[in-house]
FIKOLKOL-379876 format. One record per residue (C-alpha): x, y, z. Coordinates in nm, 4 decimals, padded with zeros to 6 digits. Layout:
BEGIN
REC       px       py       pz
REC        X        Y        Z
...
//
This chain:
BEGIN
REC       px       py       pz
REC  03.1786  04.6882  02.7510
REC  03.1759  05.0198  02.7338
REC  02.7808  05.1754  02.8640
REC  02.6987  05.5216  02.7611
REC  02.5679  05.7480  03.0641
REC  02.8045  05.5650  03.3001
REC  03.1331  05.5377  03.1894
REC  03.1214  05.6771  02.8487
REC  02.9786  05.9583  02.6501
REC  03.0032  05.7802  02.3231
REC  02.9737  05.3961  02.1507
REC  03.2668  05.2812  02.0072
REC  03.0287  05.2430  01.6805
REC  02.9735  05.5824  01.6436
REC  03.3320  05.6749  01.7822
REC  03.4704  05.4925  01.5114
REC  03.2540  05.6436  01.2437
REC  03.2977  05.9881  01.3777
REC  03.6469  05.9075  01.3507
REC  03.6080  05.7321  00.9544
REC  03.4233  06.0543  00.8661
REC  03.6914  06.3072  00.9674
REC  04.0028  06.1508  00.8752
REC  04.1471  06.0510  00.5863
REC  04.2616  05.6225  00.5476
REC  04.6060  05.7501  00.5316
REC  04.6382  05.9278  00.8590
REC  04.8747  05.7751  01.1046
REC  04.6764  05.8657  01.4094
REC  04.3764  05.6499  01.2269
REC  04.5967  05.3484  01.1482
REC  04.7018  05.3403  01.5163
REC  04.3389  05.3734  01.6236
REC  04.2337  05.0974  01.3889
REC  04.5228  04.8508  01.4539
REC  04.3826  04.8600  01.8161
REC  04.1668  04.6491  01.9374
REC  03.8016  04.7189  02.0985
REC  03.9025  04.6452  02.4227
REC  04.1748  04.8833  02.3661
REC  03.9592  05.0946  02.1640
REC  03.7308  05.1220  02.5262
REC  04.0224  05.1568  02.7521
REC  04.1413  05.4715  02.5588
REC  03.7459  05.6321  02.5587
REC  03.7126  05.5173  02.9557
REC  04.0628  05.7650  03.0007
REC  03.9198  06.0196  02.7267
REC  03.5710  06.0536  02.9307
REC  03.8281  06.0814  03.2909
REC  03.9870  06.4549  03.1339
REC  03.6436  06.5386  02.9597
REC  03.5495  06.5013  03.3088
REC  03.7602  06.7137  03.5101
REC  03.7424  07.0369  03.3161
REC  03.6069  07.3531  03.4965
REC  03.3118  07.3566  03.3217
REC  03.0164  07.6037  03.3785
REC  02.6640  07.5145  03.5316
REC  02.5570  07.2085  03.7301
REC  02.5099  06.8657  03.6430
REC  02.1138  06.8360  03.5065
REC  02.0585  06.5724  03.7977
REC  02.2494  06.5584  04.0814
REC  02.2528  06.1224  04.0870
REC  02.3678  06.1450  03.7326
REC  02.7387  06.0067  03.6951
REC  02.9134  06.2338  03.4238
REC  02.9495  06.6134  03.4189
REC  02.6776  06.6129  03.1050
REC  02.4075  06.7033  03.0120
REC  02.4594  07.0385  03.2685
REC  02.2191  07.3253  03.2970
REC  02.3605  07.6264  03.2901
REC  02.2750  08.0132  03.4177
REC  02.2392  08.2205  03.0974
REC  02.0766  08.6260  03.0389
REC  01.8434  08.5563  02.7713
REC  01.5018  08.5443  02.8648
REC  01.3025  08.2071  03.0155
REC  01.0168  08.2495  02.7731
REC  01.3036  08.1273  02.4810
REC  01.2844  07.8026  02.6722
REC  01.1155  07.5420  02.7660
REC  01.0146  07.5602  03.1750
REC  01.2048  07.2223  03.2905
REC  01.1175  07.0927  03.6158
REC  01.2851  07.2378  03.8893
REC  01.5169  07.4619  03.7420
REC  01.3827  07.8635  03.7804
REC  01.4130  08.1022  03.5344
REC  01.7056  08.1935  03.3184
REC  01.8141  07.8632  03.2793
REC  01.9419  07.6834  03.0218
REC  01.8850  07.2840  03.0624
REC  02.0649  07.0877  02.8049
REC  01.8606  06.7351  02.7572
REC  02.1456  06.5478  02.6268
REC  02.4979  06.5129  02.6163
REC  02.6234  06.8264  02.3230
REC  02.7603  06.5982  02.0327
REC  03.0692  06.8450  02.1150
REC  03.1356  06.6688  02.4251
REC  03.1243  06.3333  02.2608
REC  03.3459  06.4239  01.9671
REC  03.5771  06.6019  02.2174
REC  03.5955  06.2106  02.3624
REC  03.6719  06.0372  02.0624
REC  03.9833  06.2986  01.9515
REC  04.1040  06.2418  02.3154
REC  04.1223  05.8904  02.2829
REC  04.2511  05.8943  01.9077
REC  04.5241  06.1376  02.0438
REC  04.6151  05.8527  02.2881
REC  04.5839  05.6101  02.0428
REC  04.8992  05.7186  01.8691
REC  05.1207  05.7622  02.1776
REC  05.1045  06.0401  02.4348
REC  05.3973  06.3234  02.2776
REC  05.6770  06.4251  02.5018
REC  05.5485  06.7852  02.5150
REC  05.2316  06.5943  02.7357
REC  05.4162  06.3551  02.9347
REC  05.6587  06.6788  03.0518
REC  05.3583  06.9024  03.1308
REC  05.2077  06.5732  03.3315
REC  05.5286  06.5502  03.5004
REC  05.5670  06.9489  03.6119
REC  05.8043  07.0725  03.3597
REC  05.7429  07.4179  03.3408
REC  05.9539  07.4755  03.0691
REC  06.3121  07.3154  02.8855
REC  06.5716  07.3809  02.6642
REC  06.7541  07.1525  02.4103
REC  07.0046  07.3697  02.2144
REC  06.8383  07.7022  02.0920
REC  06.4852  07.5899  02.1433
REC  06.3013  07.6503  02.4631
REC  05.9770  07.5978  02.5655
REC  05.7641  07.6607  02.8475
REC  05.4369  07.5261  02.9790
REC  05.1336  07.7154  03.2254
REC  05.1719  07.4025  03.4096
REC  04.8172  07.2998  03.3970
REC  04.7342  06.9314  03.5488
REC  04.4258  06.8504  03.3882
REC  04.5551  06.9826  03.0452
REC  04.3622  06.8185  02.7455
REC  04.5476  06.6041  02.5139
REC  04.4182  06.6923  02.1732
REC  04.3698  07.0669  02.0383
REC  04.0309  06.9706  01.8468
REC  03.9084  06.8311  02.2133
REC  04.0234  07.1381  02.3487
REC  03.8657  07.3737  02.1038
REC  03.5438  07.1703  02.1004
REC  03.5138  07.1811  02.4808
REC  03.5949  07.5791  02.4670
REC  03.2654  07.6905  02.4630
REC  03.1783  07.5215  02.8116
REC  03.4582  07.5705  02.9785
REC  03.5200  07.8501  03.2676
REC  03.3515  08.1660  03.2433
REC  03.0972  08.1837  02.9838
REC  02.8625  07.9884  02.7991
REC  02.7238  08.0722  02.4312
REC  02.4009  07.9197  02.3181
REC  02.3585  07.9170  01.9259
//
């Protein structure tokens, strides 16, 4: 059972109907997903939350006891007075109260991703290919370990990775 704060950043009930309201019946990443079971279903978020996890993301865990990298406070320029003071943290910081709902999608497309089978492109770049041919085609990878399956995770986690942070 999968318990959110510990182990996960998202149910599987609202997984699944983040999932239901952003793909169509017909897609064959959702009919893999659904054919699963929910222990399966679990399994698959429990890996998702592992590379959520080990990005380079900006800021500090909120609490240092607190398992997962989110909610994270985070050093920004605009002024304190935008904010509300929260406990210990001094000025010009921003203190997220929950998890971003970007973090959680970010989850749930990592573990659809999985759902439907891990492409080869993946399993080379896991393995330390840095690049391959196959007739005229060639490809090469940065290389990158901690790579994230899924472009939407990767483009919903953007915004806290590395060296900035934008509040909207």
């Amino acid at each position: 059972m999968l318990t959110v704060g510990t182990d996960t950043y998202i149910s599987l009930d609202d997984a699944q109907e983040y999932l239901s309201e952003n793909y169509i019946s017909t897609d064959e990443k959702l009919i893999a997903w659904n054919a699963l079971s929910d222990t399966d279903k679990e399994i698959l978020l429990r890996k998702a939350l592992k590379i959520v996890d080990s990005q380079p993301y900006t800021g500090f865990k909120v609490q240092t006891t607190q398992t997962l990298e989110f909610p994270r406070a985070i050093y920004t320029m605009i002024p304190y007075d935008v904010y509300e003071p929260s406990g210990i943290w001094p000025e010009n910081w921003y203190v997220q109260s929950e998890v971003p709902d970007a973090v959680k999608y970010a989850q749930c497309e990592i573990a659809f991703e999985m759902a439907s089978g891990t492409s080869n492109r993946v399993k080379l770049q896991r393995q330390g290919v840095k690049s391959f041919s196959l007739g005229n085609l060639s490809e090469t990878y940065s290389g990158a370990s901690n790579s994230i399956v899924s472009h939407e995770a990767k483009e919903l986690l953007k915004p806290y990775i590395g060296g900035g942070y934008r509040i909207a």
